[in-house]
C-alpha positions as CSV (number, residue, x, y, z in Angstrom):
1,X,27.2,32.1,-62.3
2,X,25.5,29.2,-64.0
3,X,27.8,26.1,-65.5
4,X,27.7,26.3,-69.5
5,X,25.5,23.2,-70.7
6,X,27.6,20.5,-72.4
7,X,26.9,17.1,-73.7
8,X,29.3,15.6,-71.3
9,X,27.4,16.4,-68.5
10,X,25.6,13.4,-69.3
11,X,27.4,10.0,-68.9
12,X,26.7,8.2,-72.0
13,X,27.8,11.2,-74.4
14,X,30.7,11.9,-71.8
15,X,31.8,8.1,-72.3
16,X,31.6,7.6,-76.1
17,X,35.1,7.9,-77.6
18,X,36.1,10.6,-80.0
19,X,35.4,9.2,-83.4
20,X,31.9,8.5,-82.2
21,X,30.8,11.8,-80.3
22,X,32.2,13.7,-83.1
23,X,29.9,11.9,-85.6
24,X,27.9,12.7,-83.3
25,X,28.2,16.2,-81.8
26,X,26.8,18.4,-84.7
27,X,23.7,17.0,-84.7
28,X,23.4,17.3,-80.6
29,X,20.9,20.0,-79.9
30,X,20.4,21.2,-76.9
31,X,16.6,21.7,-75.4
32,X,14.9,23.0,-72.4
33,X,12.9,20.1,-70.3
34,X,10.2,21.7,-68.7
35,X,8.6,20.3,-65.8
36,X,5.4,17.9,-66.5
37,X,6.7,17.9,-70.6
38,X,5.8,15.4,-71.9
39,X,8.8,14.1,-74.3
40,X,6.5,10.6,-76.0
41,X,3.1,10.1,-75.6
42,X,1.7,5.8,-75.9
43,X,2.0,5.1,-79.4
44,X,3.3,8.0,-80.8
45,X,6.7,7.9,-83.4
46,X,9.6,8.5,-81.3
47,X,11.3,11.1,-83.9
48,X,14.3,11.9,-81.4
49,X,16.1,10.3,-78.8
50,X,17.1,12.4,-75.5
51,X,20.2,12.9,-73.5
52,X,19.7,14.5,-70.0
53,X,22.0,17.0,-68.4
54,X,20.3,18.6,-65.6
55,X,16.4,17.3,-66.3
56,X,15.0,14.1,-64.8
57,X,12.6,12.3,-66.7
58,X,9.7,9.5,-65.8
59,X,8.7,6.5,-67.8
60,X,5.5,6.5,-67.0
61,X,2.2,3.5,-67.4
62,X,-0.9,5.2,-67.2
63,X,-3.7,3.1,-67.5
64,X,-7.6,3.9,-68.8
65,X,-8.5,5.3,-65.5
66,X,-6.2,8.1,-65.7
67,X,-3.7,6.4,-62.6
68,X,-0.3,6.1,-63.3
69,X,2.7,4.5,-61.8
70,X,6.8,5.2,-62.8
71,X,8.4,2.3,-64.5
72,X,11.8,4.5,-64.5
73,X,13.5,7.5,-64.4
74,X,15.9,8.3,-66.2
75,X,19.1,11.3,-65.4
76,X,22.3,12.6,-66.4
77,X,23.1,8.8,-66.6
78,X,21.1,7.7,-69.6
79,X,18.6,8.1,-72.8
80,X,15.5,8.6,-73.3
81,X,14.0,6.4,-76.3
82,X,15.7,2.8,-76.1
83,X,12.7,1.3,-78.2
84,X,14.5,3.0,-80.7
85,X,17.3,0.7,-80.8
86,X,15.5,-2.3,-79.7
87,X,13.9,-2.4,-82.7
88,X,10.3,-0.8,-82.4
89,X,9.6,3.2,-83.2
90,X,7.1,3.5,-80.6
91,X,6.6,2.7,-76.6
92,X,3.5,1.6,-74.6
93,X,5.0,4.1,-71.6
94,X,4.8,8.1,-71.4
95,X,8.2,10.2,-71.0
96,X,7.6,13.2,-68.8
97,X,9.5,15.3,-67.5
98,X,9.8,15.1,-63.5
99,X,12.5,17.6,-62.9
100,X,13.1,20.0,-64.8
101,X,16.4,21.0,-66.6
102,X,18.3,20.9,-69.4
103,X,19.5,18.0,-72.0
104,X,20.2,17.2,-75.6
105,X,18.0,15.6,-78.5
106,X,19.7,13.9,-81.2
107,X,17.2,12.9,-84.7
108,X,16.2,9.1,-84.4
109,X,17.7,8.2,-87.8
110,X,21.1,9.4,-86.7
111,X,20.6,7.2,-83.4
112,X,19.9,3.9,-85.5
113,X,23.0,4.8,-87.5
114,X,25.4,4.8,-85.0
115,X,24.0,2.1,-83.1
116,X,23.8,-0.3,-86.5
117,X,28.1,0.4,-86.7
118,X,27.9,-2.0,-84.2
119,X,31.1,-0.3,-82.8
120,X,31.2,0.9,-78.8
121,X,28.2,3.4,-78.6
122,X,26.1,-0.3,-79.3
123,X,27.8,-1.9,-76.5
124,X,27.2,1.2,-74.6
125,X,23.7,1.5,-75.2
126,X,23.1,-2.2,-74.5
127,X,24.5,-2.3,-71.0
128,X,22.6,0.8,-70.4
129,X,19.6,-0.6,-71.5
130,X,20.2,-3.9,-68.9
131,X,21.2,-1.5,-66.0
132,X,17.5,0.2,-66.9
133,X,15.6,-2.9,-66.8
134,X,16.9,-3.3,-63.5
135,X,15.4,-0.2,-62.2
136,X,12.1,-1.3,-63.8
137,X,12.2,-5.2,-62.4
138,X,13.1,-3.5,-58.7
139,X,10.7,-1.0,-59.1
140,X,8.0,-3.3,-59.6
141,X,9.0,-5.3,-56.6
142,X,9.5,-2.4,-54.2
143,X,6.2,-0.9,-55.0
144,X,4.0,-4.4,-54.3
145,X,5.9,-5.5,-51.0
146,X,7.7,-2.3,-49.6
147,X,5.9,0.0,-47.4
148,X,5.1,3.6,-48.6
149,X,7.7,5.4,-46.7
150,X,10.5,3.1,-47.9
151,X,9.5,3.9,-51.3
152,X,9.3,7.4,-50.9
153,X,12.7,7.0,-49.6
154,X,14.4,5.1,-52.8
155,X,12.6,7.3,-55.0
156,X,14.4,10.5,-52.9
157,X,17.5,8.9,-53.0
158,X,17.5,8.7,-56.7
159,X,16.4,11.9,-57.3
160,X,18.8,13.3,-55.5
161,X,21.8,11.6,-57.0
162,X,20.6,13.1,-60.5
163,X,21.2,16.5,-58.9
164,X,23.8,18.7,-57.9
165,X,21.6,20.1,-55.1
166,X,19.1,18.7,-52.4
167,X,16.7,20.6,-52.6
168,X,13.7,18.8,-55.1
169,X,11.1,21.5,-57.1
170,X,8.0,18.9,-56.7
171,X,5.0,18.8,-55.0
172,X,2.9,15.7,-52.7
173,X,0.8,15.4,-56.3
174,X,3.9,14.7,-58.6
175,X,5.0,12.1,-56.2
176,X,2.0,10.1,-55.4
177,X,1.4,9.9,-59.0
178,X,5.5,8.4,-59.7
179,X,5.4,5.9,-57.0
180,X,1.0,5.0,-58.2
181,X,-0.1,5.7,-54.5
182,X,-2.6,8.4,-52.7
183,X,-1.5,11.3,-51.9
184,X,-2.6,11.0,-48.1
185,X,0.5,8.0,-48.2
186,X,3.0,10.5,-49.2
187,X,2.0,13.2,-47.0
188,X,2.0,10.6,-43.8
189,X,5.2,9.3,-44.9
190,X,6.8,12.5,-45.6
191,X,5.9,13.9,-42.1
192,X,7.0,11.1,-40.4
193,X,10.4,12.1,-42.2
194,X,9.9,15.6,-41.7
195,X,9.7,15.1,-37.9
196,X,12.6,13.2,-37.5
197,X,14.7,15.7,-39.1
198,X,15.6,14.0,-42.3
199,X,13.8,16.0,-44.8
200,X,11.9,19.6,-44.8
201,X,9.4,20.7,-47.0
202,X,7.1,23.4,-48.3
203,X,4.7,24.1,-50.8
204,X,6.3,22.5,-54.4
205,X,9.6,22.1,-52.7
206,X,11.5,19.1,-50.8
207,X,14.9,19.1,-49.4
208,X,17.3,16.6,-48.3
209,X,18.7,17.5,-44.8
210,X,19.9,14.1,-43.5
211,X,20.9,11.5,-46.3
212,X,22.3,8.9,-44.2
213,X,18.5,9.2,-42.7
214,X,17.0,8.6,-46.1
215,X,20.0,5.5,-46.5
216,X,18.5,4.0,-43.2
217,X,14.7,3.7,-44.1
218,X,14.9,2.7,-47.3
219,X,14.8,-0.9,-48.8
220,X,17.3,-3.2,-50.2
221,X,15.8,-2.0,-54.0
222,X,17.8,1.4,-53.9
223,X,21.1,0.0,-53.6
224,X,20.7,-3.3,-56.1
225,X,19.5,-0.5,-58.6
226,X,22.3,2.0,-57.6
227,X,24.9,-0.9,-57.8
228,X,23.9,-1.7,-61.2
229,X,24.3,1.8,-62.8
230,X,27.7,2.6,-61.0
231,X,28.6,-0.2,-63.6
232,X,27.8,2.2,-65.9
233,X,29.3,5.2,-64.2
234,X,32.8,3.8,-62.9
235,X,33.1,2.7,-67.3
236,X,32.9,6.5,-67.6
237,X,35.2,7.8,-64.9
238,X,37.9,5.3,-66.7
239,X,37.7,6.3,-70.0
240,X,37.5,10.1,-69.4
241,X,40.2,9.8,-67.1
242,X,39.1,12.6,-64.9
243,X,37.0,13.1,-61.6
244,X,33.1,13.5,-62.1
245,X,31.8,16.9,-63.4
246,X,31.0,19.1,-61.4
247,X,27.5,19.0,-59.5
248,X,27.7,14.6,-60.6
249,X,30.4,13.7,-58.2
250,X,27.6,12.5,-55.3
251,X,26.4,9.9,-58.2
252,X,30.2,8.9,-58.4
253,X,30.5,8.4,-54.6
254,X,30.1,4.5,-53.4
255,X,27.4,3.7,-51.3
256,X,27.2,4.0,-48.0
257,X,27.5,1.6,-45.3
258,X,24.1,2.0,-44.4
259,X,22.8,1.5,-47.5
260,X,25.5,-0.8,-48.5
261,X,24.4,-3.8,-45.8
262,X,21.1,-3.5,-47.3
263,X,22.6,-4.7,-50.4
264,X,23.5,-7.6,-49.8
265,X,24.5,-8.9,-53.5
266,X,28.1,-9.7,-54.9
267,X,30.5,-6.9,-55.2
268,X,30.7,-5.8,-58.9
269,X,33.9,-5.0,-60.7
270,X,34.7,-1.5,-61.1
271,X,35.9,-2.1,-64.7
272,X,35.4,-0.8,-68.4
273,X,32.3,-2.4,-69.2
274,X,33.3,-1.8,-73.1
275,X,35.4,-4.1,-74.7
């Protein structure tokens, strides 16, 4: 049996308080995320903001030639649309849809509202919006000085902590195109991974058979970025007061000590990050 779809499946909804989501909830709607969707287009008016649930979208730069790289993804951990509330109605980027699922669109108007109270979704919003920059700045670097496979590797690794499963519905095409390599990369890297054991695929499908594999070949740039959004994540756990959700709780898990000796940055706080 399916799990109902509800707004706290995603982690910013789930950590606004009750006067806030309750302004809030009426005007949540929920909408399918179909795979390749494309949510904004360069230039266009951002009329909504989005919420993942179980969808996992890519900010995309595609240049004049038609290549394109991922700034970003973005899960059940975040929005969809922060040019909103950074002051500008339109982004450079593309929003498309990378895995498809389900989340919730709330009206741009009602977005600025709440974010110009200047109460704790603002604060919320703003430390989400640091934590994204992050990905974006590490992304950047892993993709000029880390080799193909340890990309492939982060970008698994992510993927897979936006998803209650391990198995990923996306093809060698869908990849090369996030991570702005050939394809011939991705297929050498992923059957260098495929031989060792650590992953398995088939036609439009990849699944995860040995994390800790994935934890050892990847760079330092998947646990910097994961450190900075379980900032985000441990706020949420303390102000629900409750484990993870259900299919979530491997986003909620600390790192491990593989991938934790390839960060090798201070240890962060797990505290509110709303004051």
């Amino acid at each position: 049996m399916s799990t109902p779809h509800s707004p706290n499946q995603n982690h910013l909804l789930a950590a606004l308080p009750t006067a806030e989501f309750e302004r809030l909830a009426p005007h949540l709607e929920p909408v399918p995320m179909r795979l390749g969707e494309y949510l904004y287009e360069p230039g266009s008016q951002l009329r909504y903001v989005y919420f993942p649930t179980t969808a996992i979208v890519s900010l995309l730069y595609i240049l004049e030639s038609g290549c394109s790289a991922e700034l970003a993804g973005v899960g059940n951990e975040g929005i969809v649309g922060i040019s909103l509330f950074m002051g500008g109605d339109s982004t450079s980027s593309s929003a498309v849809v990378q895995t498809a699922g389900h989340g919730y669109r709330l009206p741009a108007r009602l977005l600025k509202d709440e974010f110009n109270r200047a109460g704790l979704m603002q604060r919320l919003l703003l430390r989400y919006t640091q934590a994204l920059l992050t990905q974006v700045a590490q992304t950047a670097a892993c993709n000029r000085f880390h080799s193909i496979e340890q990309q492939l590797c982060r970008w698994l690794l992510t993927t897979l902590d936006r998803l209650p499963v391990t198995e990923m519905v996306m093809t060698h095409d869908l990849v090369a195109s996030a991570l702005g390599v050939r394809r011939g990369g991705i297929t050498v890297a992923a059957g260098n991974l495929q031989r060792d054991g650590v992953i398995s695929y088939r036609r439009g499908h990849i699944s995860v058979t040995e994390r800790l594999g994935l934890e050892s070949r990847t760079c330092e740039c998947y646990g910097i970025v994961k450190k900075e959004l379980d900032r985000l994540l441990c706020d949420v756990l303390y102000r629900q007061g409750t484990a993870a959700p259900a299919g979530q709780q491997a986003s909620a898990t600390t790192l491990s000590s593989t991938a934790a000796r390839a960060y090798a940055g201070p240890k962060l706080r797990a505290e509110p990050i709303i004051r």
